[in-house]
Residue frames as qw, qx, qy, qz and C-alpha x, y, z in Angstrom:
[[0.653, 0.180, 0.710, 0.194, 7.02, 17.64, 30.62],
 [0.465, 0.880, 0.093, 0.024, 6.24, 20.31, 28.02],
 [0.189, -0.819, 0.510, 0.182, 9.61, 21.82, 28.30],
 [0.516, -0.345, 0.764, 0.174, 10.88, 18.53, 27.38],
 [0.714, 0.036, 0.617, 0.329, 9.06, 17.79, 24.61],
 [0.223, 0.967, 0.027, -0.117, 9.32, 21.24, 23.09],
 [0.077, -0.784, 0.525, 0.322, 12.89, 20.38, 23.32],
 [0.562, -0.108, 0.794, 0.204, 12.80, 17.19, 21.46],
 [0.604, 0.710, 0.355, 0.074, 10.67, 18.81, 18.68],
 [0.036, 0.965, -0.154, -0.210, 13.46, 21.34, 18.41],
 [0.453, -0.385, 0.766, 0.247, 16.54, 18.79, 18.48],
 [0.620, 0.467, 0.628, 0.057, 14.16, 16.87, 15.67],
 [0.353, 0.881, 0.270, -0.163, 13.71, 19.59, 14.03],
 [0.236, -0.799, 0.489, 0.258, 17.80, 20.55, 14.00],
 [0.628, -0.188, 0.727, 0.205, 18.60, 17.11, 13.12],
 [0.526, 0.644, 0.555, 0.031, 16.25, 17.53, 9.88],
 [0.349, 0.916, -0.195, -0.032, 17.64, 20.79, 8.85],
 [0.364, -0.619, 0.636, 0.280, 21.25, 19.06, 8.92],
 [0.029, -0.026, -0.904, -0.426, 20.42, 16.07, 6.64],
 [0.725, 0.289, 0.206, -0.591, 16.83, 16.58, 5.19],
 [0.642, 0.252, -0.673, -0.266, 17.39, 12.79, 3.80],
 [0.063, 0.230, -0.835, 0.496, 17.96, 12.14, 7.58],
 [0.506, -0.541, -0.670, -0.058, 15.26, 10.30, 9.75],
 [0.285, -0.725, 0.132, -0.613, 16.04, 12.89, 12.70],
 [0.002, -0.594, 0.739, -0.319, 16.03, 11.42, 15.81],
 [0.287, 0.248, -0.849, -0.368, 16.64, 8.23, 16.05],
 [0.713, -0.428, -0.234, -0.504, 12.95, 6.32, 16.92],
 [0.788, -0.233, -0.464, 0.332, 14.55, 3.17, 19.33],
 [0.295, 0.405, -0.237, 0.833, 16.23, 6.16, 20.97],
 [0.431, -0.286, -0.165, -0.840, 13.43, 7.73, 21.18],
 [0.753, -0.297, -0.520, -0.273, 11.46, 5.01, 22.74],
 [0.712, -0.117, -0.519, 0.458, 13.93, 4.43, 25.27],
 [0.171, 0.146, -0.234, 0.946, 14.21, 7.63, 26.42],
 [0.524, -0.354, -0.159, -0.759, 10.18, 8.00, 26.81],
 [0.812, -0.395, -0.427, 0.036, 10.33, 5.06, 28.82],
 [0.382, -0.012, -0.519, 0.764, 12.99, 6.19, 31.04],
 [0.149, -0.215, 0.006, -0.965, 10.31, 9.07, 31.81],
 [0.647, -0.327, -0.477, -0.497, 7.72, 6.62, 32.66],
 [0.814, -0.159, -0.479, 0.289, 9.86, 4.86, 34.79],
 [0.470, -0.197, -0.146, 0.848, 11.12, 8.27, 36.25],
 [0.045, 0.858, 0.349, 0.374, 8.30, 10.74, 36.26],
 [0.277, -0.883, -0.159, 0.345, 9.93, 13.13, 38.85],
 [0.367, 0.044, 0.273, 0.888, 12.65, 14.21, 35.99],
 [0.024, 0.841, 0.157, -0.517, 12.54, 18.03, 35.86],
 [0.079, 0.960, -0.173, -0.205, 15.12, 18.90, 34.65],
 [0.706, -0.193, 0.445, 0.516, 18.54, 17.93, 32.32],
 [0.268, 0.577, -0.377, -0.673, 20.01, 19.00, 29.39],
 [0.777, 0.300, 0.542, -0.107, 18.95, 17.02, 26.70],
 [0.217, 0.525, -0.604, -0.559, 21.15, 16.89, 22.92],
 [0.947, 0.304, 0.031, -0.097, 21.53, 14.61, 20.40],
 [0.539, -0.154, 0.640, 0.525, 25.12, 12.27, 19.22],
 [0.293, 0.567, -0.191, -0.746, 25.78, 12.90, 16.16],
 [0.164, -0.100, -0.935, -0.300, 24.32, 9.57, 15.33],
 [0.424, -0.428, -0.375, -0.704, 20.75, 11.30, 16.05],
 [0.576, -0.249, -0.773, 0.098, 20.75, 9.45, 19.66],
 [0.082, 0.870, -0.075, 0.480, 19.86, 11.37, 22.45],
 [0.503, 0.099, -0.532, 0.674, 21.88, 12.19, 25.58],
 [0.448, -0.802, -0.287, -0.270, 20.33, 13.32, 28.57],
 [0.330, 0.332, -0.506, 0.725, 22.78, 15.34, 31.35],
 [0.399, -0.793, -0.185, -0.421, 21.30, 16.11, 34.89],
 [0.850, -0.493, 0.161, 0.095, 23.64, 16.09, 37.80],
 [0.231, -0.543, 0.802, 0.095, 26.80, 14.37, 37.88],
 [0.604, 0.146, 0.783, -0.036, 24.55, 11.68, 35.75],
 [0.358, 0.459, -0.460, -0.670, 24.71, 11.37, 32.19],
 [0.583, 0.086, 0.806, -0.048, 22.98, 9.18, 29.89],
 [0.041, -0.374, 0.731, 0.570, 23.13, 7.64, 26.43],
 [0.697, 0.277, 0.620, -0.231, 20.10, 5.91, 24.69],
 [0.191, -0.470, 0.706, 0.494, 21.57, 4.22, 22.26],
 [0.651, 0.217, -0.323, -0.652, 19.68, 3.10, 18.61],
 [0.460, 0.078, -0.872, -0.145, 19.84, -0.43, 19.62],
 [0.652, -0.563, -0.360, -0.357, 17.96, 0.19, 22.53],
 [0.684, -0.204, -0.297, 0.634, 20.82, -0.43, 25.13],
 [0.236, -0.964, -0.018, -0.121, 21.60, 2.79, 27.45],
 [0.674, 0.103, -0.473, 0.559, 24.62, 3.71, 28.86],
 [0.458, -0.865, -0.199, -0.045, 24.72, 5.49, 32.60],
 [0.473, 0.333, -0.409, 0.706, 27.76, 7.57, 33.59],
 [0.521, -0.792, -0.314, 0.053, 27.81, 8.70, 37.25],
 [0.512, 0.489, -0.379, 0.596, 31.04, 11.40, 37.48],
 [0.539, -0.358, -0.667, 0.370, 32.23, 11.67, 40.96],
 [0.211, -0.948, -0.225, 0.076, 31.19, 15.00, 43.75]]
């Protein structure tokens, strides 16, 4: 869990140094994405970015996901 949010202060931190007028990343996003983690404590491991609408994106697998500022997700499963 550290790992993870060491990488979300970093992404934050990125986003800011693109548009310091910017809000970073985006909070509803955000939320969603901390809940997925509740709901899914055994995540280890993914790659974690941001859209370049501050949202983030979470890779782990063949499973991507999208947590989108309205609060809505999107799940991609790509095939073996």
């Amino acid at each position: 869990m550290e790992a993870t949010i060491e990488r979300l202060l970093c992404l934050h931190r990125d986003s800011k140094e693109d548009d310091p007028n910017g809000d970073g990343i985006n909070a509803l996003s955000l939320l969603m994405f901390m809940e997925y983690l509740l709901l899914y404590p055994e995540f280890k491991e993914g790659i974690i970015s941001l859209t370049p609408e501050n949202e983030i994106y979470l890779k782990f697998g063949h499973t991507s996901i999208r947590f989108y500022q309205d609060g809505s997700t999107k799940h991609i499963t790509r095939g073996l």
